[in-house]
MIKE-379311 format. One record per residue (C-alpha): x, y, z; residue in one letter. Coordinates in nm, 4 decimals. Layout:
N
{{X, Y, Z}, "a"}
...
//
This chain:
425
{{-0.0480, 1.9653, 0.1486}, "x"}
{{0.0729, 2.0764, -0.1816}, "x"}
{{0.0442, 1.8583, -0.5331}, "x"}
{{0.1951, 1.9395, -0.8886}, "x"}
{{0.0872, 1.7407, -1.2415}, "x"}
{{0.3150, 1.7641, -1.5213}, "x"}
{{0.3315, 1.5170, -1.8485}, "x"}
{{0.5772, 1.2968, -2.0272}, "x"}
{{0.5649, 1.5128, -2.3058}, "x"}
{{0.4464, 1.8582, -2.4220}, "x"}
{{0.3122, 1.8118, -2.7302}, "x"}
{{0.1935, 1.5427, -2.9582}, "x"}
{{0.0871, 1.5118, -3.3198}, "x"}
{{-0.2180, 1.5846, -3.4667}, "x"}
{{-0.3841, 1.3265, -3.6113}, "x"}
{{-0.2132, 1.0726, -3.4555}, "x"}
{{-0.2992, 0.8731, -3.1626}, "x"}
{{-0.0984, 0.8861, -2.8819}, "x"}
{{-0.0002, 0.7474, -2.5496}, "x"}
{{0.0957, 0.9975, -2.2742}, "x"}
{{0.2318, 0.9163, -1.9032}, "x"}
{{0.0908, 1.1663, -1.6405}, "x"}
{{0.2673, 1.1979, -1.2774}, "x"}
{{0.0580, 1.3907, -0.9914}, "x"}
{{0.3178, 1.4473, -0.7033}, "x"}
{{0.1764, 1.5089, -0.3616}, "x"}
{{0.3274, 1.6066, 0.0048}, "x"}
{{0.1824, 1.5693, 0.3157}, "x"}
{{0.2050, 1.8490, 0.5519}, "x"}
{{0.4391, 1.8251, 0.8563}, "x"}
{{0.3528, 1.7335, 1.1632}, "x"}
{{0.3089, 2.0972, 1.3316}, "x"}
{{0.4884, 2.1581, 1.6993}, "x"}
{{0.1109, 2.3176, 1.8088}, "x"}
{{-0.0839, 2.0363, 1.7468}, "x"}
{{-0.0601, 1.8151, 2.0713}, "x"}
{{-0.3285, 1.6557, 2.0094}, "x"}
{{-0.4667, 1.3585, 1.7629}, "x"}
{{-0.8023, 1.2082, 1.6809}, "x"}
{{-0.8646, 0.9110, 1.8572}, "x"}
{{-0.7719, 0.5266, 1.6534}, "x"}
{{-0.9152, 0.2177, 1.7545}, "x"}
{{-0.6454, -0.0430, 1.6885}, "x"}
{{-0.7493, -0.4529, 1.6586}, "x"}
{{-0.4499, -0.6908, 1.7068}, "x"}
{{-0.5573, -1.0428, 1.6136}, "x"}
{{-0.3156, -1.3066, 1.6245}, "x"}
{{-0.2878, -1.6428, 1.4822}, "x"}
{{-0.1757, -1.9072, 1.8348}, "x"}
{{-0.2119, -2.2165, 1.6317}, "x"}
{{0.0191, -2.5009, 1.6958}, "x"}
{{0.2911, -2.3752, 1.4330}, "x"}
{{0.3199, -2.0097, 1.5889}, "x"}
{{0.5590, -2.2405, 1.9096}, "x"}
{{0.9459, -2.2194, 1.8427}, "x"}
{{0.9263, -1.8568, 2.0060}, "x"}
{{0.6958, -1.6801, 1.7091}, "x"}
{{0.4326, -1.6256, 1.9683}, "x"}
{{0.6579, -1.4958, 2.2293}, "x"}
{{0.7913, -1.2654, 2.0039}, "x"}
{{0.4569, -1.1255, 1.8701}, "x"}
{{0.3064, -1.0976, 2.2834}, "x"}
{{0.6517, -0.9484, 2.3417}, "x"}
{{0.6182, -0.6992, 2.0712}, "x"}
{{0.2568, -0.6377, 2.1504}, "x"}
{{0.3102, -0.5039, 2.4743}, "x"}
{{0.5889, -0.2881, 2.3620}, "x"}
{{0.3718, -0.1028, 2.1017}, "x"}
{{0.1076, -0.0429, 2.3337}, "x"}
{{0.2802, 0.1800, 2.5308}, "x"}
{{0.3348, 0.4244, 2.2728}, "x"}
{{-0.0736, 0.4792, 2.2373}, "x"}
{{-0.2601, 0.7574, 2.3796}, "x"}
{{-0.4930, 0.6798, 2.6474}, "x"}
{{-0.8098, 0.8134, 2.4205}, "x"}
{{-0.7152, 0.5283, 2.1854}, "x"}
{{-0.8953, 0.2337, 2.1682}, "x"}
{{-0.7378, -0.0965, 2.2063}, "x"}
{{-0.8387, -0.4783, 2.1314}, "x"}
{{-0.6537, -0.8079, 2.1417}, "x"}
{{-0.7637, -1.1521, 2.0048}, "x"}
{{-0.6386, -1.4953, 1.8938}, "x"}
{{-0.7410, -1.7322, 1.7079}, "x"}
{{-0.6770, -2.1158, 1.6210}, "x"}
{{-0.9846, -2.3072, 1.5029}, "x"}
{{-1.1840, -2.1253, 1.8571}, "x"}
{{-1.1987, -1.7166, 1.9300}, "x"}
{{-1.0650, -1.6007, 2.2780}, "x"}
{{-1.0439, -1.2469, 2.3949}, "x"}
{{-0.7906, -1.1144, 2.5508}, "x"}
{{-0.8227, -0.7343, 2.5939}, "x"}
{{-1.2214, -0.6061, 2.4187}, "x"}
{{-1.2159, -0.3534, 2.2993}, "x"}
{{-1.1750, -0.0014, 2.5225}, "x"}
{{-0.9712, 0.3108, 2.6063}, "x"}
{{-0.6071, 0.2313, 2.6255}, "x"}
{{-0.5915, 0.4452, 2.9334}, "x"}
{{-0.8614, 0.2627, 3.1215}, "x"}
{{-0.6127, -0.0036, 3.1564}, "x"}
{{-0.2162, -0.0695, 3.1807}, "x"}
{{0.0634, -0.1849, 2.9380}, "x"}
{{0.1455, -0.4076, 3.2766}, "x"}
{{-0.2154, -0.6186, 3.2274}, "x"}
{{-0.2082, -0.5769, 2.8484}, "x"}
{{0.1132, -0.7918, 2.8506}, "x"}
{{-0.0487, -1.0040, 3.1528}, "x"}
{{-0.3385, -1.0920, 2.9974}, "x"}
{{-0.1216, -1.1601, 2.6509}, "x"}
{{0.0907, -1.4586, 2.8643}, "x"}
{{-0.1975, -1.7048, 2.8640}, "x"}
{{-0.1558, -1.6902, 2.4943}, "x"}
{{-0.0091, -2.0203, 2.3980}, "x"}
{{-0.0092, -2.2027, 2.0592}, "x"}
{{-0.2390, -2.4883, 1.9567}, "x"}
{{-0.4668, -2.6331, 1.7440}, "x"}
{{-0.5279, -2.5387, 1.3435}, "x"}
{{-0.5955, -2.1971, 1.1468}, "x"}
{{-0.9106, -2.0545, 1.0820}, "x"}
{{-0.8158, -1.7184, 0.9627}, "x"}
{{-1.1506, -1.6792, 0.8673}, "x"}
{{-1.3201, -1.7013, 1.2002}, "x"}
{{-1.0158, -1.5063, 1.3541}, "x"}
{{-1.0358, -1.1870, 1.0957}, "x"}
{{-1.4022, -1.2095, 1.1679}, "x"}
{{-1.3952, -1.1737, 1.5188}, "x"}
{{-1.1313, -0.8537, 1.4861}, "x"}
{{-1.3814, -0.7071, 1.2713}, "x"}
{{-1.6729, -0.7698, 1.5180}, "x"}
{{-1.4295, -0.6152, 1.8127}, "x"}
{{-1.3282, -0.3432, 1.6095}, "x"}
{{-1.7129, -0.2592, 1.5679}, "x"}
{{-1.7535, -0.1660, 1.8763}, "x"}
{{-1.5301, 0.1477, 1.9236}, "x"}
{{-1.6847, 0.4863, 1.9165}, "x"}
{{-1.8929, 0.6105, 1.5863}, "x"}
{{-1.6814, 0.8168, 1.3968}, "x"}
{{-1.3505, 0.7038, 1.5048}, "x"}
{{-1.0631, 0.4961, 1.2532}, "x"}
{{-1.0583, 0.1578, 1.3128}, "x"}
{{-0.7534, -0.0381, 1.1995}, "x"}
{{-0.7275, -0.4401, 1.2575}, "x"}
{{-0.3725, -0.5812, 1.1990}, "x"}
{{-0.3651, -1.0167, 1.1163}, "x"}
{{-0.0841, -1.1567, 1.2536}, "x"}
{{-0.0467, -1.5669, 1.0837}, "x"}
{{0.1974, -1.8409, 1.0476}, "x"}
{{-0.0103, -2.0575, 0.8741}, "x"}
{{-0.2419, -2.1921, 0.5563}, "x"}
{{-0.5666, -2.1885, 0.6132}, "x"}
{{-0.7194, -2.5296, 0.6801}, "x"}
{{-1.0851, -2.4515, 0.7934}, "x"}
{{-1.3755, -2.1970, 0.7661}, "x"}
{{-1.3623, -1.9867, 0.3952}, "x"}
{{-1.0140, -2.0576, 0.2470}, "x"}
{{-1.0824, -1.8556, -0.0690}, "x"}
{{-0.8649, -1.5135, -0.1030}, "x"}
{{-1.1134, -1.3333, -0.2899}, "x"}
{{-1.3838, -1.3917, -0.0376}, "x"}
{{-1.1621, -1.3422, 0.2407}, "x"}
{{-1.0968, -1.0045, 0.0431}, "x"}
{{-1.4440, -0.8798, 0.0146}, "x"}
{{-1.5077, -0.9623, 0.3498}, "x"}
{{-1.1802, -0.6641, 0.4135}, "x"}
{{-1.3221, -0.4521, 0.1251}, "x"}
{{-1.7023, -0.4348, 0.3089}, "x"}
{{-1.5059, -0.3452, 0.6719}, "x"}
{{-1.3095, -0.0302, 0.4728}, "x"}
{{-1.6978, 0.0739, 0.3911}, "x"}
{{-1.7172, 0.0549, 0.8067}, "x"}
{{-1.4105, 0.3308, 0.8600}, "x"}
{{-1.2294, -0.0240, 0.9418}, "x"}
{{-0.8556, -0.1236, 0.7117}, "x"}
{{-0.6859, -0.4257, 0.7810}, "x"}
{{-0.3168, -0.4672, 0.7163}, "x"}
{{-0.1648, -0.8174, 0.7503}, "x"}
{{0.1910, -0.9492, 0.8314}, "x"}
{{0.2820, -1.3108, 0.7347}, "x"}
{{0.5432, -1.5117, 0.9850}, "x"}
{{0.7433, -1.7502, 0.8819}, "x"}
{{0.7782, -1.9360, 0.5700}, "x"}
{{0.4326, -2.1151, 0.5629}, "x"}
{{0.1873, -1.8496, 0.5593}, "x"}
{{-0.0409, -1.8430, 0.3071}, "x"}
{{0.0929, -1.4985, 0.1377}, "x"}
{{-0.2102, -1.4685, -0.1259}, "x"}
{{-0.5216, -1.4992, 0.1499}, "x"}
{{-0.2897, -1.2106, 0.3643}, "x"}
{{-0.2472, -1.0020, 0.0677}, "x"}
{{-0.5469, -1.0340, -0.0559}, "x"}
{{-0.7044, -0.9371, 0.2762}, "x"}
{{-0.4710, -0.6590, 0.2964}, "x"}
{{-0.5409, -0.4850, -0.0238}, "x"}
{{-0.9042, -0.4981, -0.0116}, "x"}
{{-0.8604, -0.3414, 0.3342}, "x"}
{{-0.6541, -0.0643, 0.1825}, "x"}
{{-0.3970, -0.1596, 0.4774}, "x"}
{{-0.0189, -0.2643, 0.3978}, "x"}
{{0.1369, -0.6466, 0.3468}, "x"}
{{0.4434, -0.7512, 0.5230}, "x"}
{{0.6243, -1.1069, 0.4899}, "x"}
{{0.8428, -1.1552, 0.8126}, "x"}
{{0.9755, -1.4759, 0.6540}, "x"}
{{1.3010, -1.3824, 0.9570}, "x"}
{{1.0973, -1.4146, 1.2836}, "x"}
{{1.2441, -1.0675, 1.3903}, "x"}
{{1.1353, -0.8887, 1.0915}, "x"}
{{0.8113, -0.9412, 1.2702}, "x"}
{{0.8959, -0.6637, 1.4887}, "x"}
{{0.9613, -0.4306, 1.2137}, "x"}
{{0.6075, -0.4669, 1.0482}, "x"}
{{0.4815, -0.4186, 1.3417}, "x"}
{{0.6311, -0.1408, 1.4206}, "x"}
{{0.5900, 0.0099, 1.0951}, "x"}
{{0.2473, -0.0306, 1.1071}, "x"}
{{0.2085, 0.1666, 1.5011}, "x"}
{{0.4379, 0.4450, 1.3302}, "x"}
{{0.2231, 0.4480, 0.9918}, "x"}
{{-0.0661, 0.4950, 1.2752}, "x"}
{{0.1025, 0.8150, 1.4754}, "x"}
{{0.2914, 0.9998, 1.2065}, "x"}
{{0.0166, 1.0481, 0.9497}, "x"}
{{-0.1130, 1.4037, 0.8652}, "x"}
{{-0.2957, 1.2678, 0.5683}, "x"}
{{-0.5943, 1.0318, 0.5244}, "x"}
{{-0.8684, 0.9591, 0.2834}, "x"}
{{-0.6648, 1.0338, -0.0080}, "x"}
{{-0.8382, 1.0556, -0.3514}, "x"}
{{-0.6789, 1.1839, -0.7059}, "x"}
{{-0.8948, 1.2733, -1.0002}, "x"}
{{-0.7801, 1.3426, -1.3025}, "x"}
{{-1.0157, 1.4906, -1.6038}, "x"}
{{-1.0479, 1.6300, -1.9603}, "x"}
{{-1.1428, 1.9393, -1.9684}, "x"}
{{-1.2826, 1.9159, -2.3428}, "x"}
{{-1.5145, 1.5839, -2.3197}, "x"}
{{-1.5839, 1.6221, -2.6708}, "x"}
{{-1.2005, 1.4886, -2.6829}, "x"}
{{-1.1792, 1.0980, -2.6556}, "x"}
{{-0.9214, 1.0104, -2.3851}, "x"}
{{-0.8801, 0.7166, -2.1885}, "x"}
{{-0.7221, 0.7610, -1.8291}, "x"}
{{-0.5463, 0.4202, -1.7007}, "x"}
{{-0.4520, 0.4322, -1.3083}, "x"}
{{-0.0628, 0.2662, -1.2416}, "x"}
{{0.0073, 0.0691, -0.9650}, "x"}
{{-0.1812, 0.1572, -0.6582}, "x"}
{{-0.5061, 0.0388, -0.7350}, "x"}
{{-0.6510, -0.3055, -0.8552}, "x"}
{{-0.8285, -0.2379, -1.1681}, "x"}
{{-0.6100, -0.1062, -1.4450}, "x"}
{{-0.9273, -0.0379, -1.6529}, "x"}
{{-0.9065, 0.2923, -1.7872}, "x"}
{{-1.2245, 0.5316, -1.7613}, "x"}
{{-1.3107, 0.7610, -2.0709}, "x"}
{{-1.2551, 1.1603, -2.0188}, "x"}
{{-1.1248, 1.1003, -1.6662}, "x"}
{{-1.1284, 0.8907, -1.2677}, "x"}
{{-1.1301, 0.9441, -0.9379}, "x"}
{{-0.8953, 0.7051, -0.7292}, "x"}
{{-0.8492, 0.6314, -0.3884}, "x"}
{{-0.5046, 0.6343, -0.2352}, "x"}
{{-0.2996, 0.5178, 0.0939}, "x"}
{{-0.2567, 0.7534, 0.3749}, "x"}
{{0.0915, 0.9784, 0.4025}, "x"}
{{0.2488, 1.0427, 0.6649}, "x"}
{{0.4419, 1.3816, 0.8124}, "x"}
{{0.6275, 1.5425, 0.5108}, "x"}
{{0.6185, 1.2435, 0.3203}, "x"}
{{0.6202, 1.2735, -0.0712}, "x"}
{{0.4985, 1.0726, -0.3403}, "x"}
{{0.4080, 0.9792, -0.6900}, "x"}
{{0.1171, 0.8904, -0.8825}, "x"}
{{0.1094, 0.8007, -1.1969}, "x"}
{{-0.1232, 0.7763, -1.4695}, "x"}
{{-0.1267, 0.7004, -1.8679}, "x"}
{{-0.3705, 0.8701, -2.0859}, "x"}
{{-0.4520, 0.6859, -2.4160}, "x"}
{{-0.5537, 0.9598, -2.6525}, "x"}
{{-0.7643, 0.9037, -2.9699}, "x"}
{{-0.6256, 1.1165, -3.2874}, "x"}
{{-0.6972, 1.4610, -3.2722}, "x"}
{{-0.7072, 1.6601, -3.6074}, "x"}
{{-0.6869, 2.0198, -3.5289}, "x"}
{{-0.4074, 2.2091, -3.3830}, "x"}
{{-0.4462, 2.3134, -3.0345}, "x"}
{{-0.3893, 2.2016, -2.6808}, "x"}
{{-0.5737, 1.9683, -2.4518}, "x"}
{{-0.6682, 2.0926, -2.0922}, "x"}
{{-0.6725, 1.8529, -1.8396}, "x"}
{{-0.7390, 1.9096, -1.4518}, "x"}
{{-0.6182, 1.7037, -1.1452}, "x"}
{{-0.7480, 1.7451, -0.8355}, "x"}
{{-0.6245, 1.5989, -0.4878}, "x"}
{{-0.8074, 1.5904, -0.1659}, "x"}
{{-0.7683, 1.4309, 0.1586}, "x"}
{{-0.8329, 1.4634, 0.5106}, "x"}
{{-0.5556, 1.6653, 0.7194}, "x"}
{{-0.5228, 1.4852, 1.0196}, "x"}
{{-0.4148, 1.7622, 1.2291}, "x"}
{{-0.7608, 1.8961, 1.2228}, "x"}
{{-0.9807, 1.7155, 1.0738}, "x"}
{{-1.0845, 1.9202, 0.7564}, "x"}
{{-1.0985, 1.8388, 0.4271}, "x"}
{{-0.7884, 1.9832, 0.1690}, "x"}
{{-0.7790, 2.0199, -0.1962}, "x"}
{{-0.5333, 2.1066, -0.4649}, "x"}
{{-0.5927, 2.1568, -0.8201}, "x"}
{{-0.3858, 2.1681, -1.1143}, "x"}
{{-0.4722, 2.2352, -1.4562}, "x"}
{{-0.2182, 2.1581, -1.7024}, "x"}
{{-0.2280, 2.1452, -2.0783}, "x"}
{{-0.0725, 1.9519, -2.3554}, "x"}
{{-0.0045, 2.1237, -2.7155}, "x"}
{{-0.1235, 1.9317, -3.0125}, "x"}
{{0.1200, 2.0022, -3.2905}, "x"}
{{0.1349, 2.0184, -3.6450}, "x"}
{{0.2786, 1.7195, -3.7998}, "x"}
{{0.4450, 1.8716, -4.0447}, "x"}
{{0.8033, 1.9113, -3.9566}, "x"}
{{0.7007, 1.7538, -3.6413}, "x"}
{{0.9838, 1.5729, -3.4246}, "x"}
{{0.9519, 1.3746, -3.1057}, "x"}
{{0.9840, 1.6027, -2.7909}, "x"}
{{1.2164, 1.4988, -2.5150}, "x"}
{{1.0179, 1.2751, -2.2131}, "x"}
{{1.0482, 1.4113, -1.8556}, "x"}
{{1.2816, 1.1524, -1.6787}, "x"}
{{1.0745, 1.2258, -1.3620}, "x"}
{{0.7233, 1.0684, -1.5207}, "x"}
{{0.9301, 0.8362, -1.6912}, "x"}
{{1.0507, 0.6860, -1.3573}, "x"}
{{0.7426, 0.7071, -1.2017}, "x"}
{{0.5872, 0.4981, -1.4478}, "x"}
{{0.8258, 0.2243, -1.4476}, "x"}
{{0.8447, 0.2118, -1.0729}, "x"}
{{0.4693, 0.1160, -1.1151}, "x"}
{{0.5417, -0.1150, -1.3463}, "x"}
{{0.7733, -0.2878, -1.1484}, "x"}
{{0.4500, -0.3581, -0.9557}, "x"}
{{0.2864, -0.6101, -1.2213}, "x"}
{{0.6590, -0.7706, -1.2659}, "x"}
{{0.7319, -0.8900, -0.9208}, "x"}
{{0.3642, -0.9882, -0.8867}, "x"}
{{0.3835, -1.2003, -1.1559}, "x"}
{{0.7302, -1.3389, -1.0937}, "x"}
{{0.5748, -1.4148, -0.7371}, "x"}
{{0.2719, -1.5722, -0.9297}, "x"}
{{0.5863, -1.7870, -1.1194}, "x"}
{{0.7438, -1.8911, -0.7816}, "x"}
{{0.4295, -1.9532, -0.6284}, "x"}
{{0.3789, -2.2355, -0.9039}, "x"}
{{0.7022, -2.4118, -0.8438}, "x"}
{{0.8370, -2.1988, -1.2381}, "x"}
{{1.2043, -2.0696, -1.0024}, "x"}
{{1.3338, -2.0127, -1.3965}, "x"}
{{1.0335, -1.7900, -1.4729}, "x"}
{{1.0474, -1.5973, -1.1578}, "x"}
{{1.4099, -1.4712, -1.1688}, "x"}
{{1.4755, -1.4287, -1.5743}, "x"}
{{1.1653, -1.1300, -1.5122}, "x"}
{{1.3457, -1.0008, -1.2176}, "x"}
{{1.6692, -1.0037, -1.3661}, "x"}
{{1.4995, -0.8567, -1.6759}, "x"}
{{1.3240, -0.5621, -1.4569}, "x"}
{{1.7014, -0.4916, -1.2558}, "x"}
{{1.8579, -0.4345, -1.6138}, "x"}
{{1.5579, -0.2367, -1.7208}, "x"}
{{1.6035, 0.0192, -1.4074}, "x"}
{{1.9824, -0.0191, -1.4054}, "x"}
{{2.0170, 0.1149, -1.7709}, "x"}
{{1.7444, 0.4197, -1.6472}, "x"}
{{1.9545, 0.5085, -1.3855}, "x"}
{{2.2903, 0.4982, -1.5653}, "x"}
{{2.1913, 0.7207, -1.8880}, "x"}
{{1.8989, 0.9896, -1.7121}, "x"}
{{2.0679, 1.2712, -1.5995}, "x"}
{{1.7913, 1.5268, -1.4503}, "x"}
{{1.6046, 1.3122, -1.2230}, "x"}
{{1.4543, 1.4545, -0.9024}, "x"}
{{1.6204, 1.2945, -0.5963}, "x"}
{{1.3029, 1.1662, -0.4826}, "x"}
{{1.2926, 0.9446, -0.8173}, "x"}
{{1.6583, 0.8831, -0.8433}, "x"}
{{1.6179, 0.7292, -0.4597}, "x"}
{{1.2987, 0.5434, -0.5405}, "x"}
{{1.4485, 0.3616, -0.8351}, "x"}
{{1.7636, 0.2927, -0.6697}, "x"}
{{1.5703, 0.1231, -0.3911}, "x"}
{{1.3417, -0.0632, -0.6333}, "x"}
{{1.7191, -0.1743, -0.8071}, "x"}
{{1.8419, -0.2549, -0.4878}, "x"}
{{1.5471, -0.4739, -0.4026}, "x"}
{{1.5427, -0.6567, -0.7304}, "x"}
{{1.8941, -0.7989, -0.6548}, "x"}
{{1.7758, -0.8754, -0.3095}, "x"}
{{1.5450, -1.0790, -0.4881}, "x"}
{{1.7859, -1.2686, -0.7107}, "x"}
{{1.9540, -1.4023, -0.3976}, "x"}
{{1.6202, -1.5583, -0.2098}, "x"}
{{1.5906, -1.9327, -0.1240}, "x"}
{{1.2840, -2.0900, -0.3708}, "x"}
{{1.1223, -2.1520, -0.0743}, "x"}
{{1.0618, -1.7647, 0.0330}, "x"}
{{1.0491, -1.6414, -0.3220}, "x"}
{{0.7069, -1.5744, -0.3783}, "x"}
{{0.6450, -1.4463, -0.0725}, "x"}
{{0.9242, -1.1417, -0.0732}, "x"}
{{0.7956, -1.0674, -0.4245}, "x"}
{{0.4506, -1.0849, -0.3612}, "x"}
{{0.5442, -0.8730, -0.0732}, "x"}
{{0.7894, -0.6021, -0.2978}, "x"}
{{0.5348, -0.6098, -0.5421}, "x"}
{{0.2417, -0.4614, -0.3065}, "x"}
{{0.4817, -0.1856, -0.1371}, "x"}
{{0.5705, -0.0720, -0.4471}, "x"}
{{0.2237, -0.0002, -0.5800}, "x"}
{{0.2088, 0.2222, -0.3023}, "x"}
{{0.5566, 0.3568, -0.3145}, "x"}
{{0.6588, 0.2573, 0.0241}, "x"}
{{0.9573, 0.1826, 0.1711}, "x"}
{{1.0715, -0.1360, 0.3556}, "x"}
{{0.9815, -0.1331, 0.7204}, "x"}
{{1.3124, -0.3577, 0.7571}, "x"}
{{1.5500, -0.0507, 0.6446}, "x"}
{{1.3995, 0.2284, 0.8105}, "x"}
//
């Protein structure tokens, strides 16, 4: 793993208050050739079999099921249940090599839809399966609806700390949505409290590709428990430190935070951004801040950290003239901001305001058009990331009402943790 901090600017005026963006950049290690082996994962599939999931969403889901299986190690730990307004059981939870992908997709067949959707009973039962795999070992559970609620706790927040008090259990919970009448803020909701991903497969084979997504996001990691701080050095000095995008509470923390971050997988890099609101200082000087990033390596289990420390010069404002921004923390920063746009034009669609929802889109696309036209020295990892995040506002533009806020609500959450779309992989 390595990680590098640099500012917006480098320097500001004294006596004046000032805003300043702050990107940490991080890369996983590769995936070495030596390492053959993996820790084991315990992996919950619950799906949704109520009466809506006929017209072949169930078959596909079974189908896809069994497929993934078969690319688990036998030391992994497997579990399969369904849900409609009753719990069955398909496979408990146990060693994937203790059984076959032959009786996995056997056992899946007497899956058939009926009844209503309790996603609250479902969830809970995934929970209380994925409970019982070995002490010590990752536990992911991965919700599978068609459907709106319409019994047991309907509420997304409560559904959400219900997913926030597993993560506390070594359990996340990512969630894919099927169709066009799933109830995108219960699955989201559930999703980011369980610090797993979101995925709307509004086409019934995008299905597929979230699932698949989530198997690889599952094999390929190398890094886990991810957690950036980021600190004045000087806490005489009063600075504010506001998180971007990746977490839920934007409150800023006085003279620094500590956040907690999404895995990465094999030699994947990305971007975290930060803004620190800095109270006038009078004297000329610099300001000393220090990031630190740590993490699991998967590979083998041990704890990593990287430091930085990085300063910022405050000037004399005499004579003093604006210094040039760093194109590569100003992308970052609006990338994350992107976040709160498509969440609230999915907030707009989601009330029926079509208008609303598309003038902020079509706002944000001319935004990161005009950034990418006139800024010259951008890292290709930036220039790419915007491009995508341009690309997938004008997808946007061009979705039915009826689908609207569920692809933003959707955008919106990968892009807080800058990743890509399972469908273009």
């Amino acid at each position: 793993m390595w990680q590098k901090s640099k500012f917006e600017v480098d320097r500001i005026k004294a006596g004046s208050p000032a805003k300043v963006g702050l990107l940490v950049e991080v890369k996983a290690p590769e995936m070495a050739e030596t390492v053959t082996k993996r820790n084991p994962q315990a992996v919950v599939f619950v799906v949704d079999r109520s009466g809506s999931m006929g017209n072949g969403r169930l078959d596909l889901v079974k189908d896809s099921i069994g497929e993934l299986v078969g690319r688990l190690s036998p030391t992994d730990y497997l579990s399969i249940v369904s849900f409609d307004t009753a719990i069955e059981t398909h496979v408990p939870m146990q060693p994937v090599g203790i059984t076959s992908a032959q009786k996995i997709r056997r056992d899946l067949a007497t899956l058939e839809p009926r009844g209503g959707t309790n996603i609250e009973l479902g969830y809970v039962a995934g929970l209380q399966e994925a409970a019982k795999a070995p002490e010590g070992i990752e536990r992911l559970v991965i919700l599978l609806s068609d459907g709106e609620a319409n019994s047991g706790i309907q509420d997304p927040a409560q559904l959400g700390q219900v997913a926030a008090f597993a993560t506390e259990h070594l359990v996340k919970t990512s969630t894919i949505g099927i169709g066009e009448g799933f109830d995108e803020r219960i699955l989201s909701a559930i999703a980011g409290s369980g610090q797993g991903n979101h995925f709307a497969a509004v086409k019934l084979d995008e299905a597929v590709a979230g699932l698949q997504d989530e198997i690889d996001g599952l094999l390929q990691r190398t890094l886990t428990d991810l957690t950036c701080m980021v600190e004045i050095t000087d806490k005489s000095k009063q600075v504010w430190v506001h998180p971007l995008g990746y977490i839920k509470s934007k409150v800023g923390h006085l003279g620094g935070l500590t956040v907690s971050l999404s895995d990465m997988a094999a030699g994947e890099e990305r971007g975290f951004a930060f803004v620190l609101d800095i109270s006038a200082v009078p004297d000329i000087g610099t300001l000393e801040f220090k990031t630190v990033v740590t993490a699991t390596d998967v590979r083998t289990g041990l704890k990593v950290e990287q430091n930085s420390l990085i300063a910022i010069n405050i000037a004399d404002p005499v004579g003093f003239v604006n210094p040039a921004r760093d194109e590569d923390v100003v992308a970052e920063i609006l990338a994350y901001r992107l976040t709160d746009i498509k969440a609230l034009a999915a907030d707009a669609a989601y009330r029926g305001d079509f208008e609303e929802a598309r003038r902020l889109i079509r706002e944000a696309q001319g935004e990161t058009t005009q950034l990418l036209r006139h800024m010259k020295t951008l890292s290709p990892r930036l220039r790419k990331r915007l491009t995508d995040e341009n690309n997938e506002l004008g997808e946007l533009l061009n979705v039915q009402h009826e689908v609207l806020s569920k692809r933003a609500n959707e955008s919106s959450y990968r892009s807080a943790r800058s990743k890509q779309d399972p469908r273009k992989k």
